[in-house]
C-alpha positions as CSV (number, residue, x, y, z in Angstrom):
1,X,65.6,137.5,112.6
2,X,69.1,137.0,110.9
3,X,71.1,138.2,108.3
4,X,71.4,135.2,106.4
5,X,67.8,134.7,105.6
6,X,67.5,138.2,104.5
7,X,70.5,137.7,102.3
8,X,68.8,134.4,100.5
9,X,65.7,136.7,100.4
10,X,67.2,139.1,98.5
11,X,69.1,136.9,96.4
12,X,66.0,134.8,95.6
13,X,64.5,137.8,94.5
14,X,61.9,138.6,97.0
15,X,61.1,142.1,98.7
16,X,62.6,142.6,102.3
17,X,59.7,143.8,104.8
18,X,60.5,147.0,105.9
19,X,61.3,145.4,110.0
20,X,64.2,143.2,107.6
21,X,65.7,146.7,106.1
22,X,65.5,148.2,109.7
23,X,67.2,145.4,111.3
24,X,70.3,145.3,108.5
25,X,70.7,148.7,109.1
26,X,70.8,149.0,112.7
27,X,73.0,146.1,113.2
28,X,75.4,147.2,110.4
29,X,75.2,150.6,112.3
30,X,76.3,149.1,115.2
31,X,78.9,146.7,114.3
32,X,76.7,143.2,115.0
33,X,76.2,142.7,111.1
34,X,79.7,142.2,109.7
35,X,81.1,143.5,106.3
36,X,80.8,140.1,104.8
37,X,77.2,139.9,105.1
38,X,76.2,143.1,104.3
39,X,78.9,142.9,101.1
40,X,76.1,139.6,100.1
41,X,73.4,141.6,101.1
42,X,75.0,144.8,98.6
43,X,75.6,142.3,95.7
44,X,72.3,140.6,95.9
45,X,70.6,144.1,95.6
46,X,72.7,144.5,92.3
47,X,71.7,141.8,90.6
48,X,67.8,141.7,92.2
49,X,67.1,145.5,92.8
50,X,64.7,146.8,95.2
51,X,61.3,148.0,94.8
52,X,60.3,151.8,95.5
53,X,58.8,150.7,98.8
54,X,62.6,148.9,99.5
55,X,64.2,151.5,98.5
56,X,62.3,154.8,100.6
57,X,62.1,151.6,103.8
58,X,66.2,151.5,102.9
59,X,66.7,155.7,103.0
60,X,64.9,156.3,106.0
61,X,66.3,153.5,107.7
62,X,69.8,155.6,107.4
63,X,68.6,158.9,107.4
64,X,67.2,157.8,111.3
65,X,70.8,155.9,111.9
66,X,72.3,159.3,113.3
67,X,71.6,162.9,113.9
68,X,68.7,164.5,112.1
69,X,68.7,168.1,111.7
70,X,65.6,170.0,112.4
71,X,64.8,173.0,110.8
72,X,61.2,173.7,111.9
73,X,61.9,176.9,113.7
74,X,62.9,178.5,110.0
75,X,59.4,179.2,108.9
76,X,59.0,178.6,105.4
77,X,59.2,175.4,103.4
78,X,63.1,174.5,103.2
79,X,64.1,173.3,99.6
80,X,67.6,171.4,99.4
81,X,69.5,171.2,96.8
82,X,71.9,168.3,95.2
83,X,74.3,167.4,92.5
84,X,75.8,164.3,91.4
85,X,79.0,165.9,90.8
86,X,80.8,167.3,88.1
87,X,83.7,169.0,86.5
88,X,83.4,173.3,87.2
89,X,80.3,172.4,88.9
90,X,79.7,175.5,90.8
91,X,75.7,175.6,90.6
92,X,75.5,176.2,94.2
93,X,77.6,179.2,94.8
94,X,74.9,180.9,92.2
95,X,71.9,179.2,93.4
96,X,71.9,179.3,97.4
97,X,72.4,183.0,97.2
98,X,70.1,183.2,94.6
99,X,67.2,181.5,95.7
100,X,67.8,183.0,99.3
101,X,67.4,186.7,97.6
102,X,64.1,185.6,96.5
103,X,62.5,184.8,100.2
104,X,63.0,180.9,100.0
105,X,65.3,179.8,102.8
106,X,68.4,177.5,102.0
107,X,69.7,175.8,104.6
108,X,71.9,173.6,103.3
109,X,75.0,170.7,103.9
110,X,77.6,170.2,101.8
111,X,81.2,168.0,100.7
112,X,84.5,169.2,100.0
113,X,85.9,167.5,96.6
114,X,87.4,164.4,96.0
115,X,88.8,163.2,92.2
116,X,87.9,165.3,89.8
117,X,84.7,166.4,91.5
118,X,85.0,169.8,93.4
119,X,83.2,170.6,96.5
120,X,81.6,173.4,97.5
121,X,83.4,173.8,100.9
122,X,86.4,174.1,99.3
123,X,85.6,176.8,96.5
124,X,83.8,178.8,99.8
125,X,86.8,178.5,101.6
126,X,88.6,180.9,98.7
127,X,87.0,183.7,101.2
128,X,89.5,184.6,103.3
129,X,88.6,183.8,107.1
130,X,85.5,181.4,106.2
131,X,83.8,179.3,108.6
132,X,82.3,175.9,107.1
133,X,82.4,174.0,110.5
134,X,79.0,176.3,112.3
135,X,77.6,175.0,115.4
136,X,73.8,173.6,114.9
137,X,72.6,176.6,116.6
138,X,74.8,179.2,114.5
139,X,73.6,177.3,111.2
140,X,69.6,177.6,112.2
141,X,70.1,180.9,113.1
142,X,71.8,182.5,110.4
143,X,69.2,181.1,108.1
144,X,66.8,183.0,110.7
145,X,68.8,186.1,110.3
146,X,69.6,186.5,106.6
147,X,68.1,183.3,104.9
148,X,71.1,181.3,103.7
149,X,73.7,179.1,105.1
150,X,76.3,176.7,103.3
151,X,78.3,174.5,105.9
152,X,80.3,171.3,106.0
153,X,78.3,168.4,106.5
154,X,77.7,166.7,110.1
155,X,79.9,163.8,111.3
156,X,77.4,162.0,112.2
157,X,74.9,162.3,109.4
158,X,73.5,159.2,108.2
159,X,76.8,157.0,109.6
160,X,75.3,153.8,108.2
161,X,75.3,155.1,104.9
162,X,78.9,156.2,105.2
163,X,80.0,152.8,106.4
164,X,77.6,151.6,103.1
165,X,79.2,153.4,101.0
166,X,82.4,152.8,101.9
167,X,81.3,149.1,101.5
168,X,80.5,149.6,98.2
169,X,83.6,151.3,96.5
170,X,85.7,147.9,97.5
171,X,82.7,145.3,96.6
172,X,82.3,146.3,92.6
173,X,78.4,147.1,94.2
174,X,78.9,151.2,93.3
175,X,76.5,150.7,90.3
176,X,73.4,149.7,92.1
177,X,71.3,152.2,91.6
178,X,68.9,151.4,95.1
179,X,71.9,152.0,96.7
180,X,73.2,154.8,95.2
181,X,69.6,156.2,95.4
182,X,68.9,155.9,99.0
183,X,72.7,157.0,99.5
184,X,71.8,159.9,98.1
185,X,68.6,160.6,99.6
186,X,69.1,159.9,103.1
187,X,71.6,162.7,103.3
188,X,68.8,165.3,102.0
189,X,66.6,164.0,104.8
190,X,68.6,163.4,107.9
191,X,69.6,167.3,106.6
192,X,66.2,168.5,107.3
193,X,64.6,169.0,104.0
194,X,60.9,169.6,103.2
195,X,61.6,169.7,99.1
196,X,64.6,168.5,97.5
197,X,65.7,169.6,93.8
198,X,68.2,166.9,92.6
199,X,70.7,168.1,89.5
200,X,71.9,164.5,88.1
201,X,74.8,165.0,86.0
202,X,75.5,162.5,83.3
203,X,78.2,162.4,80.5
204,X,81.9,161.9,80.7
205,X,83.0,163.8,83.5
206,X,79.8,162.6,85.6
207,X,79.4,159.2,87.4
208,X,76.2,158.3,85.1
209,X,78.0,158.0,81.6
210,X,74.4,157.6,79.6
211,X,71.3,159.8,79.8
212,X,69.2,156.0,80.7
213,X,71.4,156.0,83.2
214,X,71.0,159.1,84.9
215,X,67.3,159.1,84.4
216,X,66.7,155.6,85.7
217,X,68.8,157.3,89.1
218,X,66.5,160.3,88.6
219,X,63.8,158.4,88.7
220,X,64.4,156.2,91.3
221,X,65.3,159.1,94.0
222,X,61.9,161.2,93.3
223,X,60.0,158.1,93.7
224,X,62.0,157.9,97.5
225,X,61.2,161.4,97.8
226,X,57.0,160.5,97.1
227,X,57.4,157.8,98.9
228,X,58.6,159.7,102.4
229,X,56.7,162.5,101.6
230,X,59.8,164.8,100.4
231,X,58.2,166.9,96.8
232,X,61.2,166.3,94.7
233,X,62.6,167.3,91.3
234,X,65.2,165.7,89.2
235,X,67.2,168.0,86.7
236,X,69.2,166.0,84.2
237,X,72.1,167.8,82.7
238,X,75.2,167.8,81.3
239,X,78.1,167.0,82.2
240,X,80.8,166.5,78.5
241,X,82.2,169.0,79.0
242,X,83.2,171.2,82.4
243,X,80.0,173.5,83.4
244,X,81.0,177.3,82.8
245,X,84.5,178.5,81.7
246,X,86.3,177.9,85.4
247,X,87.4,175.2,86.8
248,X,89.6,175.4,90.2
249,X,87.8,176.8,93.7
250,X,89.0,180.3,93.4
251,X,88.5,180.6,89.6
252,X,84.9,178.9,90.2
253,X,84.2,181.8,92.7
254,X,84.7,184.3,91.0
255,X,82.9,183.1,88.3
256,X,80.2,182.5,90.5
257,X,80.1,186.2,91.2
258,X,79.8,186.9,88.2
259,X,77.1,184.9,87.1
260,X,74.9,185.8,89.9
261,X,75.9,189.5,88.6
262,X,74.4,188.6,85.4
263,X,77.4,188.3,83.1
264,X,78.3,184.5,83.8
265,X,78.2,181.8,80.8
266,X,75.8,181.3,79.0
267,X,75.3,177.1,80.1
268,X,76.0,177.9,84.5
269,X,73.7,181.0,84.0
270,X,70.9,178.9,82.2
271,X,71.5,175.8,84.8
272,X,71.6,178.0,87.9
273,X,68.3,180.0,86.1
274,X,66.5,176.6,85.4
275,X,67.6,174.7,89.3
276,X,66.4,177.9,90.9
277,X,63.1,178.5,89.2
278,X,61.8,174.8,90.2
279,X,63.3,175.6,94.0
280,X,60.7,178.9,93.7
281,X,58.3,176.8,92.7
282,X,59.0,173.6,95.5
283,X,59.4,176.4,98.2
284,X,55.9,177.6,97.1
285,X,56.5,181.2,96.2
286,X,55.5,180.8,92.4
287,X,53.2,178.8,90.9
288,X,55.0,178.3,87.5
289,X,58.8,177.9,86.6
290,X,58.3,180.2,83.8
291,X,57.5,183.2,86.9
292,X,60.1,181.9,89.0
293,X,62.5,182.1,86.1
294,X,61.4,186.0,85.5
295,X,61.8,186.7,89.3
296,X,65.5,185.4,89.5
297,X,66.5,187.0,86.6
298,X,65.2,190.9,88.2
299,X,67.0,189.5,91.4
300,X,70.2,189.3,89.2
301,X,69.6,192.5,88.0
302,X,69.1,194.1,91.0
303,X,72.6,193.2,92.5
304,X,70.4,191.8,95.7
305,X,71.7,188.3,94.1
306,X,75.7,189.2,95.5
307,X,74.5,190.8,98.2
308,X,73.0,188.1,99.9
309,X,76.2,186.5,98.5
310,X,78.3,189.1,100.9
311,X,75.6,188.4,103.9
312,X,76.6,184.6,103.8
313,X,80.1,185.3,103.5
314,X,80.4,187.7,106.6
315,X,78.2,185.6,108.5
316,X,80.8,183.0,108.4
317,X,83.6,184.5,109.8
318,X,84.5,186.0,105.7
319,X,85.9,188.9,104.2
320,X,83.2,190.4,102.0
321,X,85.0,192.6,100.6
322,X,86.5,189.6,98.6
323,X,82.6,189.3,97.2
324,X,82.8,192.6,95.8
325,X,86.1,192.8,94.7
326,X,86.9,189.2,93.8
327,X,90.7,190.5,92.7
328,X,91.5,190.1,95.9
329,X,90.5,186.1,95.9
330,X,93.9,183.7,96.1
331,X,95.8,183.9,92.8
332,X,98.7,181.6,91.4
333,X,102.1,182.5,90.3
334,X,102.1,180.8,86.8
335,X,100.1,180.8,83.8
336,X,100.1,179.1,80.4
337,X,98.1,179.2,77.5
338,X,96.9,176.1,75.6
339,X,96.7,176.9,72.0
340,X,94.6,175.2,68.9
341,X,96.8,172.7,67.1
342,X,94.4,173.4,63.9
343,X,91.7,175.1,62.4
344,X,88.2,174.0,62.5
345,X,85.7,173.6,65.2
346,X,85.7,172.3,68.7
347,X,83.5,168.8,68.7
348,X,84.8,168.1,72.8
349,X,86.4,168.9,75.6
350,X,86.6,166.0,78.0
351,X,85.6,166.5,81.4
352,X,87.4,164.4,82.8
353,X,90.2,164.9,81.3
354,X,89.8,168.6,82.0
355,X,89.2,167.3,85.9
356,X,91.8,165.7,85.9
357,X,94.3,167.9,84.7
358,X,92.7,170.4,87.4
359,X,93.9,167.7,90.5
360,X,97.2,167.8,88.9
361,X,97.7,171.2,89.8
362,X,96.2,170.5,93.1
363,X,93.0,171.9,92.9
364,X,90.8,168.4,93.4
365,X,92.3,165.5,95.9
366,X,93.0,162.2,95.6
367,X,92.4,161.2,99.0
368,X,90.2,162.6,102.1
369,X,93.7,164.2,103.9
370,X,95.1,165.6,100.6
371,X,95.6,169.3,101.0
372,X,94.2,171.4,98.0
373,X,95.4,175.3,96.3
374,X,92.7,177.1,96.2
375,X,94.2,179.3,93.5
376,X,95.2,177.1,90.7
377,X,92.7,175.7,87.9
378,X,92.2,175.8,84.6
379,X,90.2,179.0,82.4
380,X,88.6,177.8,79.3
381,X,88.4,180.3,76.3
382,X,86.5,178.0,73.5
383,X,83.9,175.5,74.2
384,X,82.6,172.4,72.5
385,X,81.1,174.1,69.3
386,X,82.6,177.0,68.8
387,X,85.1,177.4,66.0
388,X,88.9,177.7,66.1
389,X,91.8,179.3,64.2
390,X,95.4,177.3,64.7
391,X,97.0,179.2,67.7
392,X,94.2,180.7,69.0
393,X,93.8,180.4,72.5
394,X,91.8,177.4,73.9
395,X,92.2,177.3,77.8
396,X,94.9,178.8,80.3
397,X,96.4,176.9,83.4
398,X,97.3,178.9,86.7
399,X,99.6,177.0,88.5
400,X,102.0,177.5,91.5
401,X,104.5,174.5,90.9
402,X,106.5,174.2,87.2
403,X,106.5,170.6,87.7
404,X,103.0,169.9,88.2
405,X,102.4,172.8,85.6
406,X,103.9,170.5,82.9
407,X,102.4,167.5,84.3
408,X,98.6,169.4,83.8
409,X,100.0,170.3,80.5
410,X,100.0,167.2,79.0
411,X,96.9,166.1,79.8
412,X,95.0,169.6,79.0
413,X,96.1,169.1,75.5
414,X,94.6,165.5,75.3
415,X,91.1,167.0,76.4
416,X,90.5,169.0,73.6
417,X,89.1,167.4,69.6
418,X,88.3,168.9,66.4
419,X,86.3,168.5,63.3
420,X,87.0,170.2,60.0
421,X,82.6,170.6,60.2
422,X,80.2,172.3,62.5
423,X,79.5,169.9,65.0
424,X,75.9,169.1,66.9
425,X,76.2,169.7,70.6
426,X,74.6,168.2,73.7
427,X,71.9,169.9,75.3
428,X,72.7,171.1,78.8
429,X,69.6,170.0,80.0
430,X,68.0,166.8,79.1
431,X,64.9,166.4,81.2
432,X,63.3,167.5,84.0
433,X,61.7,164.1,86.4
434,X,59.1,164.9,89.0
């Protein structure tokens, strides 16, 4: 078999047997495939696609080209969760603890932030004393224990898709959805998943600028998941404007607390509501979202919803105290408040701007190494929508540094449009696949 006959294939536009997609994978794995050929092989699959049977050959092919995490000694059916990525994206924080409360385990893997994107590592590590890095042991066994574990993801999960996607972002081959697809998917299985809720993001601030977009991704990864025999739903929301009022890890916490209090926005509390009720459902402990809905809402209620919360957070090495007093979470020094420029009504607020203007401060990183403050961010007081009076507050920025303080400035204030007329919004969620 060589690699330049499966290229032509795939160029030609002919499916790859599934012993072809093993053998690309195993010798880009090991370094007897060379970027060149694989970087053909990546731009062939962009302009020819791969069928659902390519694609699931493709995911499990890297899923199996490193560690694979097995969580059959947590009884229970073990529901994953993902997002695409976003700006104040902080589903997890509400959802992990939240689902956890209700009897389903979460065992779960996650990133730290890069651009504009935040990453749940990072926002946990606002607990003082946190522990992300767990031993494979420690990590089953706290889900034993108390039902709920958020770490930092192997190093050796799925390494051909890292060297993939590394690949990818220097080839102009990001955009193929196959690959992004099995990219995505692979992790959720070498992670040990038995159902795998997917929350694909799609507006300014996401990766997937159109709802086709994000849908024809959304798609594409529950067909992988049938395919392997993973149950798997696709949520499709949006992602105009940041998710919640917070954005910045320590800010994002503590509205995390808050929402699984109860008293979070209205848009993370109906996202976190609406990812959690299909996770009930996945994990088999309702039959109907409309009942897992109900059951998450008493667990809010209850306050068991933080507690598990605090449980998580002292079993890794945290302060809990910091769950139920989130005062004591990292502050910054400096604060300014963006004001409206004129009456009227919000019709935007650019995520990405917003996410941008939130790495300024140093909340986000540009690069892997890049340091982050886990107490600067940005607190939005209006969103799209709602009407404004000139001088009325819009957003506030914490900040530790002046400079970068009026660097953020300046791009907060291009974020934010008006209309003289109320304005039609987007709906937060868009459609549910699988």
């Amino acid at each position: 078999m060589r690699m330049v006959d499966i290229i032509a294939k795939k160029r030609d536009g002919y499916e790859l047997t599934t012993e072809e997609i093993q053998f690309l994978v195993k010798g880009y794995t090991d370094g007897s495939i060379p970027d060149y050929q694989m970087s053909a092989w990546a731009m062939a699959v962009l302009f020819r696609g791969m069928s659902s049977r390519e694609t699931a050959d493709l995911t499990m092919a890297m899923a199996g080209s490193g560690e694979q995490l097995d969580l059959s000694s947590i009884p229970g059916i073990k529901v994953d969760k993902h997002s695409t990525g976003g700006v104040g994206d902080k589903t997890t924080l509400v959802v992990a603890p939240l689902v956890a409360a209700s009897g389903i385990p979460v065992a779960k893997m996650s990133g730290r932030g890069l651009g504009h994107s935040g990453g749940t590592i990072d926002k946990l590590e606002s607990f003082a004393g946190f522990q992300a890095e767990r031993t494979r042991e420690q990590f089953l066994q706290q889900v034993r224990d108390i039902g709920v574990s958020v770490i930092g993801q192997s190093g050796n999960l799925t390494p051909a898709d890292k060297k993939l996607y590394a690949l990818r972002d220097v080839t102009a081959t990001v955009e193929a959805v196959p690959l992004i697809a099995s990219s995505i998917m692979s992790k959720k299985i070498a992670a040990g998943a038995d159902a795998i809720l997917l929350d694909v993001k799609v507006g300014k601030g996401a990766f997937m600028k159109t709802q086709e977009q994000a849908e024809a991704l959304a798609r594409t990864m529950v067909e992988i998941g049938g395919q392997v025999g993973r149950k798997t739903v696709a949520v499709i929301s949006d992602m105009n404007q940041p998710l919640g009022r917070a954005i910045g890890n320590a800010l994002e916490v503590k509205e995390a607390i808050e929402t699984l209090s109860g008293n979070g926005p209205e848009d993370l509390t109906e996202l976190a509501l609406t990812i959690g009720a299909h996770m009930l459902v996945l994990g088999g402990l309702v039959s109907e979202v409309s009942e897992g809905r109900t059951k998450l809402e008493e667990i809010m209620r209850s306050g068991k919803a933080v507690e598990k919360l605090a449980q998580m957070v002292k079993a890794q090495g945290g302060d809990e105290r910091d769950v139920y007093e989130p005062s004591r979470l990292p502050k910054a020094k400096l604060a300014w408040e963006l004001t409206a420029q004129q009456s009227g009504y919000l019709c935007g607020i650019d995520a990405e701007m917003v996410g941008h203007a939130s790495v300024v401060l140093g909340a986000g990183r540009l690069t892997k190494e890049m340091p982050i403050d886990l107490a600067v961010g940005i607190i939005l007081h209006k969103k799209s929508g709602e009407p404004v009076r000139e001088g009325e507050p819009l957003a506030t920025i914490y900040a530790n540094d002046e400079r970068l303080l009026e660097q953020a400035k300046r791009e907060l204030k291009e974020a934010f449009s008006y209309s003289e007329t109320a304005v039609a919004l987007c709906p937060l969620i868009y459609n549910i696949i699988g």
